[in-house]
VMD Tcl script that draws the C-alpha trace (Angstrom):
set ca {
  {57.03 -2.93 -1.47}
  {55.85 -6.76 -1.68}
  {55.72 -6.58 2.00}
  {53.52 -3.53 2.20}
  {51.26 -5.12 0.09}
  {50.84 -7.71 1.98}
  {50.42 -6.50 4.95}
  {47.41 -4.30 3.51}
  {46.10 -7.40 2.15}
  {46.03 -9.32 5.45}
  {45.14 -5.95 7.28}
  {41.73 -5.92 4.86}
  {41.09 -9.62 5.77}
  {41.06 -9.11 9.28}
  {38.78 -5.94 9.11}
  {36.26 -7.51 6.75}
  {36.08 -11.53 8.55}
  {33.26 -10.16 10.96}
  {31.54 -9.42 8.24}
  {32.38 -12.25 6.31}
  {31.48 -14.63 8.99}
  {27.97 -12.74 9.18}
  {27.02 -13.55 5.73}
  {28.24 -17.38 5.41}
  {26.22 -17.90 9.21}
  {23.78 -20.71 8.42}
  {21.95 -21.24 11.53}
  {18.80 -18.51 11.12}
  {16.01 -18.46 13.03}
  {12.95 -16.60 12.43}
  {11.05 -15.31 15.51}
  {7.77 -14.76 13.16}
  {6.44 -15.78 9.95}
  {3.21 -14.95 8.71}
  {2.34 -16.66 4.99}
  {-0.56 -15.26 3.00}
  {-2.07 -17.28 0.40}
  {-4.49 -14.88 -1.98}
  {-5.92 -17.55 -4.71}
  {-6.96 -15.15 -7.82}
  {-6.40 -12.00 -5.78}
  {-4.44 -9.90 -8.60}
  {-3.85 -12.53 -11.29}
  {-5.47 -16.13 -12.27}
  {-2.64 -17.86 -10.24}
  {-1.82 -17.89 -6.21}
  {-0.01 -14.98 -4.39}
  {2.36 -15.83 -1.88}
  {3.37 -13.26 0.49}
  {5.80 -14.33 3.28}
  {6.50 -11.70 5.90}
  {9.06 -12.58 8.76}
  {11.54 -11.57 11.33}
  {14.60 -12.91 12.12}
  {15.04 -13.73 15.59}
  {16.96 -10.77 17.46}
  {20.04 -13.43 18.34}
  {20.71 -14.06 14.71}
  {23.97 -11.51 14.10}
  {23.31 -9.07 10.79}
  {23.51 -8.80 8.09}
  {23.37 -12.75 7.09}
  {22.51 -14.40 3.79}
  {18.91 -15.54 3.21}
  {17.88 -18.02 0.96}
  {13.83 -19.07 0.25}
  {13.14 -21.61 -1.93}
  {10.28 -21.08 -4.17}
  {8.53 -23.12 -6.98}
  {10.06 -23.75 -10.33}
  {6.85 -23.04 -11.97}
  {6.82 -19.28 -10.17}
  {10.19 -18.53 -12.28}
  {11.47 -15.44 -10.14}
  {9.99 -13.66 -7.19}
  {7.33 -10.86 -7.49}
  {9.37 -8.78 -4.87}
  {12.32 -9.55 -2.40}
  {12.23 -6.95 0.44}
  {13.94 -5.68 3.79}
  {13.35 -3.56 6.23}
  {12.96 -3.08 10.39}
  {9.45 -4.12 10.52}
  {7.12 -5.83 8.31}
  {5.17 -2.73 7.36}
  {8.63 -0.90 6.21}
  {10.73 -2.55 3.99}
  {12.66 -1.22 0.80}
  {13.28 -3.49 -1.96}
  {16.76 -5.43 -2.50}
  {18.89 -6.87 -5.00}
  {18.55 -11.32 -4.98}
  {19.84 -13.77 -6.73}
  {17.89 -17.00 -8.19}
  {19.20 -20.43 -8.69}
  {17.64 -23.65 -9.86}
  {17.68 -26.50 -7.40}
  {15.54 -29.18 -9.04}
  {11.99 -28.38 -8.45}
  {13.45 -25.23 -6.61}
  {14.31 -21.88 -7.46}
  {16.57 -20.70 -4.43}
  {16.26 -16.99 -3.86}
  {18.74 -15.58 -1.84}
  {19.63 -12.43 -0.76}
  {21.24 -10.15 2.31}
  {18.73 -9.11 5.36}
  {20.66 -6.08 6.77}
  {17.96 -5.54 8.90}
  {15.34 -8.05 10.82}
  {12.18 -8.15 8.71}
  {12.03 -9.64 5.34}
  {9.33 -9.99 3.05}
  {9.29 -11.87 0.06}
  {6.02 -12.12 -2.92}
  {5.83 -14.32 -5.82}
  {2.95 -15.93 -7.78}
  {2.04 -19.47 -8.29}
  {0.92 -20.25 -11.46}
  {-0.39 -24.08 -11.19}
  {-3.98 -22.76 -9.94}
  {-6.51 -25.34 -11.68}
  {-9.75 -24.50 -13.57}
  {-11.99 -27.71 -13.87}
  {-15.54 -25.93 -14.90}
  {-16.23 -23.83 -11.22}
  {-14.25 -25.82 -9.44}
  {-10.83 -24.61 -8.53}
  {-8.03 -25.77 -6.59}
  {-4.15 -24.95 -5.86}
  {-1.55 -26.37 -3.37}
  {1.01 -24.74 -1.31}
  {3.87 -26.18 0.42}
  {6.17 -25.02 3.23}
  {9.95 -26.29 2.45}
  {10.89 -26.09 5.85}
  {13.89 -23.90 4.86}
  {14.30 -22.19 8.32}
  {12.89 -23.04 12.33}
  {10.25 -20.31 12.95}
  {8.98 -19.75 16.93}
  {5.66 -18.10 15.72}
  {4.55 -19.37 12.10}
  {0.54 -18.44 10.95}
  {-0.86 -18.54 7.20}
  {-3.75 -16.89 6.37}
  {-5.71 -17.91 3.26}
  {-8.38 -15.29 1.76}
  {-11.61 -16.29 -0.24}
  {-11.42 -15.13 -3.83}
  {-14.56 -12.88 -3.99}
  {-17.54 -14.54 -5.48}
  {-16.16 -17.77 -4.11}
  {-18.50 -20.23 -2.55}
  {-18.05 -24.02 -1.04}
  {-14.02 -22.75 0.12}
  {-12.45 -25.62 1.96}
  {-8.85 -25.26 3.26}
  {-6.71 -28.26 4.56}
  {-5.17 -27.99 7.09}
  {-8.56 -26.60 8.79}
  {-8.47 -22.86 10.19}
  {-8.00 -22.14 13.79}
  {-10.02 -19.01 13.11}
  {-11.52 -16.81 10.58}
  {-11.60 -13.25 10.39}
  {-12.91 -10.63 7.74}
  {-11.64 -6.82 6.93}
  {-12.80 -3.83 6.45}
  {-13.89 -4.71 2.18}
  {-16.03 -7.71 3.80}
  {-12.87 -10.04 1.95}
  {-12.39 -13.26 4.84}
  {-9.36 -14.72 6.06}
  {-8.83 -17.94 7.53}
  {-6.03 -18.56 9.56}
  {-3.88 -21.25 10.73}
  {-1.85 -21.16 13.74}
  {1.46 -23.55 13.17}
  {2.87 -22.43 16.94}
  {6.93 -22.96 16.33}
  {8.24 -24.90 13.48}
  {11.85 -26.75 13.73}
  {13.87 -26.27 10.88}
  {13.33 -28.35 7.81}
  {10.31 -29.47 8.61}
  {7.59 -29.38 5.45}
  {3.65 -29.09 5.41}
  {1.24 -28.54 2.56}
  {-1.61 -26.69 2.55}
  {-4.68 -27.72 0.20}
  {-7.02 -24.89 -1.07}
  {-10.51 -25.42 -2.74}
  {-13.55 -23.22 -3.62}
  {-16.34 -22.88 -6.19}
  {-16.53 -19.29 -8.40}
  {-18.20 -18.74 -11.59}
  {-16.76 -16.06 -12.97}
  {-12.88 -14.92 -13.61}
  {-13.33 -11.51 -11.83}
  {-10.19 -10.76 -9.84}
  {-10.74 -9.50 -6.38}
  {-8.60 -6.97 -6.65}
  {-11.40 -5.71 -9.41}
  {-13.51 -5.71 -6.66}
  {-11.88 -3.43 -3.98}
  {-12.73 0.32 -4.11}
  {-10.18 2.94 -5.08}
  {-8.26 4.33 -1.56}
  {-6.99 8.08 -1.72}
  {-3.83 8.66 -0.72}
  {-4.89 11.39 2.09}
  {-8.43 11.80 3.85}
  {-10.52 13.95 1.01}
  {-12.50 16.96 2.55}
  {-15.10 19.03 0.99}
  {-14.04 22.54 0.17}
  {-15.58 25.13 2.06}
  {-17.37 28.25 0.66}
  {-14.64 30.29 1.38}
  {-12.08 27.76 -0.65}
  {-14.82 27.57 -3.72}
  {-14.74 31.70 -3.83}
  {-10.80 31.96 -3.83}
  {-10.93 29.30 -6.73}
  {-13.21 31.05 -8.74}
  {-11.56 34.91 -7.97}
  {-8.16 33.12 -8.58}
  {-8.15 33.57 -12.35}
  {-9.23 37.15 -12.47}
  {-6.44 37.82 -9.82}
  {-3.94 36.43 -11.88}
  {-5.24 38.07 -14.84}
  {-5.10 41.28 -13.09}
  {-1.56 40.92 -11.64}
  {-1.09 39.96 -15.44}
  {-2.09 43.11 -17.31}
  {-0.66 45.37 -14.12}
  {2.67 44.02 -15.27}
  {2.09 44.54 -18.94}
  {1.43 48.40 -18.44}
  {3.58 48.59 -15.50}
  {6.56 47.49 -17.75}
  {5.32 49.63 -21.06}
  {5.57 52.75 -18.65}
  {8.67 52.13 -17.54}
  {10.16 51.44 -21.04}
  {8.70 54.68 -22.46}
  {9.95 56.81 -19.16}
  {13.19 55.32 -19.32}
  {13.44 55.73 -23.15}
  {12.00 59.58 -22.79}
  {15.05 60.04 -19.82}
  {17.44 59.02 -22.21}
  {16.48 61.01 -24.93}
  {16.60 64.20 -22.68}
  {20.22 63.18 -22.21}
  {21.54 63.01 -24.91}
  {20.11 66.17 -25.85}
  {21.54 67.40 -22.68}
  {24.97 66.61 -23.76}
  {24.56 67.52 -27.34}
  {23.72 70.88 -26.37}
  {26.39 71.09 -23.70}
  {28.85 70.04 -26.87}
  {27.07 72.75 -29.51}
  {28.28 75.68 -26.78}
  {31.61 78.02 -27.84}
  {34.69 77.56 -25.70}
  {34.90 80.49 -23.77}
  {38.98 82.06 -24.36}
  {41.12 82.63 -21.08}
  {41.07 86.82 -22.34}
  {36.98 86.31 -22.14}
  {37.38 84.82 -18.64}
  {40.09 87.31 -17.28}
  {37.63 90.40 -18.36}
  {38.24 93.35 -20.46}
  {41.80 91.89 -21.22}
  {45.76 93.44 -21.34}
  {46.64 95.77 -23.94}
  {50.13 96.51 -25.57}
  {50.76 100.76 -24.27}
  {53.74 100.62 -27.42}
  {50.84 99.60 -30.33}
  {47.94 98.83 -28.59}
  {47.56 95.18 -29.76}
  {45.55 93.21 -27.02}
  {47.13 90.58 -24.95}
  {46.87 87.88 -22.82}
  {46.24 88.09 -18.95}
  {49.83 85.90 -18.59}
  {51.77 87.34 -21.13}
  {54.62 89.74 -19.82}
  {55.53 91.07 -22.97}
  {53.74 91.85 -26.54}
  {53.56 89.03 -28.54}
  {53.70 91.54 -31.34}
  {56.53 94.51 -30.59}
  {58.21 92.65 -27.75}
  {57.53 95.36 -25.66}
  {56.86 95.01 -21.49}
  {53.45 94.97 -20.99}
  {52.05 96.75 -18.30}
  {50.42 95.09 -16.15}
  {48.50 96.85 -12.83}
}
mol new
graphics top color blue
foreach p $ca { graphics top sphere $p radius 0.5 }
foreach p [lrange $ca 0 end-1] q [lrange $ca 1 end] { graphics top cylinder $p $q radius 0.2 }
display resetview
């Protein structure tokens, strides 16, 4: 018995060590990374929204760990999926490592996104500034941040300086920096500063998007909508007398039935001498017998019988 158990035991091993060697692999590489910085985009802090993909030689699924600012406390959202644009939350795991939190977690898949909010944004009148910095936790071939202007900012400086600067469809700009490949560990900050008056968000800002292109309902649409009611209210009252007439037909059918059978019950039994005709008669005293009786129930005489 010991030795079946056992061998089950080093039978499991075997099965689950390509696995096991998966998750303790250190050596990630991420063929992408794209950082977004969004000062006062939601909240009055910094959103930081890291969206990569692991390099297609890394074997999955392996163990990821980001390190993230004490100050942040826990991540906004930790996220997997195959690309960038479709990922599914996933369970993570936080632990303090001095002015770290590590966040780590299990990519199953390449792409990996990962949100959390930096609180140490500073307020000094209209002037506001906020620092990001790059731990150099993994090598990336392809690493870009992009850094949006709060709306209502003015005087925005960004060190180090954008490559380029773009703007989207709600007029919000973007500038970006293009870091080319990045060897593991190695760190860079990123200094942000801007003038704004007000505390409006810029998510306040942004106009509400429907969740499916909204058409305007033609004339024939506008008449079913109206005639719907009365339709219903039709089929409505059609069912109400529909159902009354068929509850007083079936209760009228029923009472002809049972008068049926009461009268069928209220009729006199008809005698086997009534159904055999005139009937048999005794020739010795002329008392009247029974069409099956052979002799006179009365004198015992023989009946008879042509």
């Amino acid at each position: 018995m010991i030795r079946r158990i056992l061998l089950l035991g080093f039978l499991l091993i075997f099965i689950c060590l390509p696995t096991l060697s998966g998750l303790a692999q250190e050596s990630i590489t991420l063929s992408t990374m794209v950082i977004s910085l969004w000062p006062e985009f939601d909240r009055s802090s910094l959103l930081v929204i890291y969206k990569g993909q692991i390099a297609p030689e890394v074997s999955l699924p392996a163990e990821v760990v980001f390190r993230i600012p004490v100050q942040a406390v826990e991540p906004h959202a930790v996220a997997v999926g195959l690309d960038v644009d479709s990922v599914a939350d996933v369970a993570y795991d936080v632990q303090p490592a001095g002015e770290w939190l590590q966040v780590s977690f299990i990519a199953t898949t390449p792409a990996i996104r990962l949100e959390y909010y930096d609180p140490r944004l500073q307020k000094e009148g209209d002037q506001r500034t906020v620092s990001y910095l790059w731990p150099g936790d993994y090598a990336v071939d392809s690493f870009t941040l992009e850094v949006q202007h709060p709306v209502g900012s003015s005087d925005f400086t960004v060190t180090p300086s954008a490559g380029d600067q773009v703007q989207d469809i709600n007029d919000i700009v973007y500038d970006l920096i293009d870091k080319g490949s990045v060897p593991a560990g190695t760190t860079f900050p990123v200094d942000i500063s801007y003038q704004k008056e007000t505390d409006e968000l810029t998510s306040e800002t942004l106009p509400l998007q429907p969740s499916a292109p909204v058409t305007a309902p033609t004339s024939t649409q506008l008449k079913l909508d109206r005639a719907l009611p009365w339709i219903l209210g039709f089929m409505g009252v059609a069912l109400i007398v529909g159902g009354g007439l068929w509850y007083w037909q079936s209760g009228k059918q029923s009472s002809t039935e049972k008068s049926r059978r009461r009268r069928r019950s209220a009729r006199p039994k008809v005698s086997e001498e009534a159904a055999a005709g005139e009937g048999v008669y005794c020739q010795n005293c002329g008392k009247r017998a029974s069409a099956s009786d052979r002799f006179c129930r009365a004198c015992g005489s023989k009946l008879r019988i042509e």
